[in-house]
C-alpha positions in Angstrom: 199.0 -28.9 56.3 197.9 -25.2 57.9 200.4 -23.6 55.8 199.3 -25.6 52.4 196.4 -24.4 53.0 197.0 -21.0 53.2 199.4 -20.8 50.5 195.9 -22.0 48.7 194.1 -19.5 49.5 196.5 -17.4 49.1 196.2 -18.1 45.2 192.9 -18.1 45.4 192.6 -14.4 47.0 195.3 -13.5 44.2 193.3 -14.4 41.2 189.8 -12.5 41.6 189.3 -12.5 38.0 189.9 -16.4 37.2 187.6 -17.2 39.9 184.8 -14.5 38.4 185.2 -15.9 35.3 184.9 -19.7 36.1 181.9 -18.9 38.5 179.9 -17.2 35.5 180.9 -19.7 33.4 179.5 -22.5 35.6 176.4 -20.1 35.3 176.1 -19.6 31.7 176.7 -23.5 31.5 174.1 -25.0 29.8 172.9 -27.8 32.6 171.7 -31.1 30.4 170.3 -29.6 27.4 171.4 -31.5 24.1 169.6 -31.8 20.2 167.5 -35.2 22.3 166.0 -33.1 25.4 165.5 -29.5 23.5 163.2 -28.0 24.4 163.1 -28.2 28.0 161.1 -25.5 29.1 158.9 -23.2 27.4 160.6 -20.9 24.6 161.0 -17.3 24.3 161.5 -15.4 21.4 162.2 -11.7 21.7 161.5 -9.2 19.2 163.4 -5.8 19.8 160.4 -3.2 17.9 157.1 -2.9 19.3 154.0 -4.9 18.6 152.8 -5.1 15.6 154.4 -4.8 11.4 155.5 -7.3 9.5 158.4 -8.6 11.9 155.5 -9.6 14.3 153.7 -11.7 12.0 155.5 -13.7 10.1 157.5 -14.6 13.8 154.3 -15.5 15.2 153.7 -17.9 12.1 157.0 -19.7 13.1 156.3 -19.6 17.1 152.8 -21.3 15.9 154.3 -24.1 14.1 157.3 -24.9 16.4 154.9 -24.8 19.3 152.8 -27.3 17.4 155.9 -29.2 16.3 157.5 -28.9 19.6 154.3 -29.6 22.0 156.1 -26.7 23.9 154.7 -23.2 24.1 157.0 -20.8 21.6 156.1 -17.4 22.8 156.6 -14.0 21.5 157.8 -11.0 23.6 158.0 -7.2 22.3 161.0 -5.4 23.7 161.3 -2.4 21.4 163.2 0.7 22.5 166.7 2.3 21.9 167.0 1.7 17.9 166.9 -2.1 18.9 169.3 -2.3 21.5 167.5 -3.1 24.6 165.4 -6.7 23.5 169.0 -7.7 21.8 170.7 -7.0 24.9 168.4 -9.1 26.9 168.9 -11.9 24.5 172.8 -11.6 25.0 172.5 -11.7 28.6 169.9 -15.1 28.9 171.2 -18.2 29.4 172.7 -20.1 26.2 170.8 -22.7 26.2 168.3 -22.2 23.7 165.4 -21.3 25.2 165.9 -17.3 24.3 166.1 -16.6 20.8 166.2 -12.9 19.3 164.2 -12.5 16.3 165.3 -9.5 14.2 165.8 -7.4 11.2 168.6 -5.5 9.4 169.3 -2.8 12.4 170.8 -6.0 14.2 173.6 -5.3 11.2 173.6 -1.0 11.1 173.9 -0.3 14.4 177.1 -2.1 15.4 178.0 1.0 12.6 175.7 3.6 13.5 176.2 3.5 17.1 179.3 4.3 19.3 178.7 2.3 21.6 176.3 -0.9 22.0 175.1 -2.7 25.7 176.3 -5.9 24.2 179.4 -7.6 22.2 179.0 -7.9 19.2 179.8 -11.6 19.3 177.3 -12.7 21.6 175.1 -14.1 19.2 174.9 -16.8 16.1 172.7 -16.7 13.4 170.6 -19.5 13.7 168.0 -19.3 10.4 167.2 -16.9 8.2 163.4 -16.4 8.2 162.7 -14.4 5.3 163.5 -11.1 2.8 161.4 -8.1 1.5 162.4 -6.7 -1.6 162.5 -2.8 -0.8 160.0 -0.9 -3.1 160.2 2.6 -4.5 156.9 3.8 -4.1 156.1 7.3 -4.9 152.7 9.9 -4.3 150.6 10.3 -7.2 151.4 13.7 -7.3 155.0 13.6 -8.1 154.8 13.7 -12.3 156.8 10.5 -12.8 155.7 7.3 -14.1 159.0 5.5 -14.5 162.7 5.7 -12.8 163.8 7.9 -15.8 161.3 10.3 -15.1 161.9 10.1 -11.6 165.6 11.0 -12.0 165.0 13.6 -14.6 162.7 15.3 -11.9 165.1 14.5 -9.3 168.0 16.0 -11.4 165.8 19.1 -12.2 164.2 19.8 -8.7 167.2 19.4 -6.3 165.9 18.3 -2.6 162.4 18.4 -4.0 161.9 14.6 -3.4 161.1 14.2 0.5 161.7 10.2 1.5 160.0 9.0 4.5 161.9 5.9 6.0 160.8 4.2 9.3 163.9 5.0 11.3 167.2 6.6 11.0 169.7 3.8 10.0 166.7 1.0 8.9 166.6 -0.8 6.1 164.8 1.6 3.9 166.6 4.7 5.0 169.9 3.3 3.7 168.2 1.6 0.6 167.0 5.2 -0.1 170.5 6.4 0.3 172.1 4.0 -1.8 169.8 5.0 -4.3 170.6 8.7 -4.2 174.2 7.8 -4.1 174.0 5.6 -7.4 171.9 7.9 -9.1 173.7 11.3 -7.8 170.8 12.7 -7.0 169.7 15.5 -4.0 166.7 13.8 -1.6 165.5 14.8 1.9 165.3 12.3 4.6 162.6 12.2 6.7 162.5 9.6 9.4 159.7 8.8 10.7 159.2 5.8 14.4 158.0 2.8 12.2 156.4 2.3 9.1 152.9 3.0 9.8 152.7 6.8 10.7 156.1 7.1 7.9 153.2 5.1 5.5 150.4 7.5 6.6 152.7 11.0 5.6 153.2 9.0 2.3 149.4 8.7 1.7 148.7 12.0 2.7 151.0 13.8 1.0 153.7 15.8 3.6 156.3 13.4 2.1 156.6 12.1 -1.7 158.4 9.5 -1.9 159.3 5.8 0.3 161.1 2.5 -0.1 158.3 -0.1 1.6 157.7 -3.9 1.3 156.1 -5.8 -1.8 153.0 -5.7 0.5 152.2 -1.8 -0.4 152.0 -2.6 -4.0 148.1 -2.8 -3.1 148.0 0.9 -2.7 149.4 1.3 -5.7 147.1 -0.7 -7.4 144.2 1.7 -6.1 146.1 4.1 -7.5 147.2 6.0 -4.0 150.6 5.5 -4.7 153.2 4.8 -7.5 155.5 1.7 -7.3 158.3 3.0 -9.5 161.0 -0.2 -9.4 161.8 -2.6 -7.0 165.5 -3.1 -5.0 165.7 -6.6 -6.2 167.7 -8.9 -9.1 164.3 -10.6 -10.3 160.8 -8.8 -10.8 158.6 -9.6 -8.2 155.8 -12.4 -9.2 153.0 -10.7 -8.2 153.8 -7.5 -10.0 156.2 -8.6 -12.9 155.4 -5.5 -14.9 157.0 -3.9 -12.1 161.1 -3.1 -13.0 164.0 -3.6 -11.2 166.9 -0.8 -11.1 168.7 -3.0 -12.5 166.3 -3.3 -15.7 165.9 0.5 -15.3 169.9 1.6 -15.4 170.8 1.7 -12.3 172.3 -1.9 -11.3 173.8 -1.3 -8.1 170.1 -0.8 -6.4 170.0 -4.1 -4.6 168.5 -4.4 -1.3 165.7 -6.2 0.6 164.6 -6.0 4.5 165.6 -9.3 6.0 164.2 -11.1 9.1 166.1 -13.6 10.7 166.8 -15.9 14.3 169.9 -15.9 16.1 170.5 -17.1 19.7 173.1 -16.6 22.4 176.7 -17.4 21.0 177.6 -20.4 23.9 174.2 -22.5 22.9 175.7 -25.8 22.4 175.9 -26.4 18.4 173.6 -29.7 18.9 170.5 -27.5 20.0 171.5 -24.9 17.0 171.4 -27.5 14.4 168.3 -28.6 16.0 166.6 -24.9 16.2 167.9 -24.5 12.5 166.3 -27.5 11.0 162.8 -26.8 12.8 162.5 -23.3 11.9 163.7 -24.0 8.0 160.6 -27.6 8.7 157.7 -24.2 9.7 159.2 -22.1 7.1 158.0 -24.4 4.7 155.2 -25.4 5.6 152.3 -24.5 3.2 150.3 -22.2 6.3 154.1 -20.0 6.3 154.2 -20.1 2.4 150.8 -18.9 2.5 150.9 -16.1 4.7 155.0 -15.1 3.2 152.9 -15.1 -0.3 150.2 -13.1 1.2 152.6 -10.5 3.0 155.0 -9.9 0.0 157.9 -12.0 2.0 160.7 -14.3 -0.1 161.2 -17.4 1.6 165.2 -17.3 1.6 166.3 -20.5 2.5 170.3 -20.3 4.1 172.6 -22.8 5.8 174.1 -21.7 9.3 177.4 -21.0 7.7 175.6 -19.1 4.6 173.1 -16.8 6.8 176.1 -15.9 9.0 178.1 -15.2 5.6 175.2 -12.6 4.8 174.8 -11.4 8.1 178.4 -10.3 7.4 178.4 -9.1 4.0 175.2 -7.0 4.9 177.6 -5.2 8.1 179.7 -4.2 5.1 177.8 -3.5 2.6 175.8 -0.7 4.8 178.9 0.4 6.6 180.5 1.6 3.1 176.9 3.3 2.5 177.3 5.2 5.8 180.5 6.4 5.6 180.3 7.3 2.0 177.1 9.3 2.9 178.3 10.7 6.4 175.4 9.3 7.6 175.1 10.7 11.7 176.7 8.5 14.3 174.5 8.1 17.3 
């Protein structure tokens, strides 16, 4: 009997790495939470950029109506820093059990390319709903003698590294839009990154930089005649500016891209509890107080299946990979 049991423990000294593995798995286990008991507990949703912008309000709209629908406090928490990476991280290290979600934009996507190295897999999480798009903008100051695309690339064409484009980051969403621009159109432009849209917005105005992709919800500004919206990154004109081309209508068709915002939630949730979380959020998205403020804000309600958001979540990682390397965009 002595000698079974050391031979056991024996084994058991021998196999450090199977017993680490099955004590954090009984950690990570979710403990009782299923589609009929979620939510348990109050839930966090954390939002890797800093207060404030539109990825701040149109989460807080959801959090509002889940917390109503829920009769559970949905609360938001900014954890901005490091191009993203430390609110994701935090999100793939919580428990999977649904009651940490990461809200996020299009550098979840470019920095798994733009970085060398990232504090967390890049299978850790699952899309869970896709909350909504932003048509990327050219907008341009009233100074630059253009009216239209043509003229824009005729000027760009004549004027090599004349046009200065702020974006709100290097690798975001209107950085690369720019560059897929320039790439499409073989045209010269400076980059000019700026830490978030409002002080990049706020050069734009001024004048230190002429040019910016920006959301639908700038389109104001040009309506008061401090800007110029040129064309928009989108296959459709945009409803509340339909005199407003696309590059497509314009002659340059492969000008697609809008700023996405979307839920996803530690990979090991239990798939119950993600159907649940996806059929909620896609209930508040269309809601008419959501519609409202998405109609308000210049947002495109972008209804997606699981399977379909994660299908876009993939084809975006691609799409922006080949814009990198074909424009030897830095790796950080």
């Amino acid at each position: 009997m002595r000698r079974a049991m050391e031979d056991d423990m024996f084994v058991f000294a021998t196999r450090p790495l199977a017993c680490a593995l099955l004590v954090t798995a009984a950690l990570a286990a979710p403990s009782g939470v299923n589609a009929q008991t979620y939510p348990m507990k109050p839930v966090q949703v954390i939002v890797p950029y800093p207060p404030g912008g539109l990825t701040d309000g149109i989460v807080r709209q959801v959090a509002q109506g889940l917390t109503e629908k829920w009769k559970t406090t949905v609360f938001i928490e900014n954890k901005g820093g490091g191009g993203t990476t430390i609110g994701t991280s935090y999100v793939a290290r919580a428990a999977a059990d649904g009651h940490t979600l990461l809200f996020t934009s299009t550098g979840y996507v470019t920095n798994q390319v733009l970085m060398k190295s990232l504090p967390y897999s890049a299978d850790a999480f699952t899309p869970i709903a896709m909350g909504a798009t932003a048509p990327n903008v050219l907008y341009v100051h009233p100074s630059v003698p253009v009216t239209s695309l043509a003229e824009l690339l005729t000027y760009a064409k004549a004027n090599p590294g004349a046009l200065k484009f702020a974006s709100t980051g290097h690798g975001s969403s209107p950085h690369l839009t720019a560059e897929l621009f320039a790439s499409k159109a073989r045209i010269s432009m400076v980059h000019v990154p700026y830490k978030g849209a409002g002080p990049a917005l706020a050069d734009l105005l001024a004048g230190h930089v002429n040019a910016m992709f920006h959301f639908p919800a700038s389109l104001a500004l040009a309506k008061e005649g401090k800007l110029k919206a040129i064309a928009v990154a989108s296959t459709n004109r945009l409803k509340e500016a339909p005199g407003l081309p696309t590059f497509i209508d314009a002659g340059v068709p492969d000008v697609v891209s809008s700023s996405w915002f979307g839920f996803f939630a530690p990979a090991a949730t239990p798939q119950p509890v993600k159907d649940k979380l996806h059929k909620d959020i896609m209930d508040v998205l269309a809601s008419p107080r959501v519609r409202a403020f998405m109609d308000e804000s210049g947002l495109t309600d972008t209804p997606m299946t699981q399977p379909e958001f994660a299908t876009f979540i993939s084809n975006e990682q691609d799409k922006w990979a080949t814009v990198i390397r074909e424009r030897k965009i830095p790796i950080e």
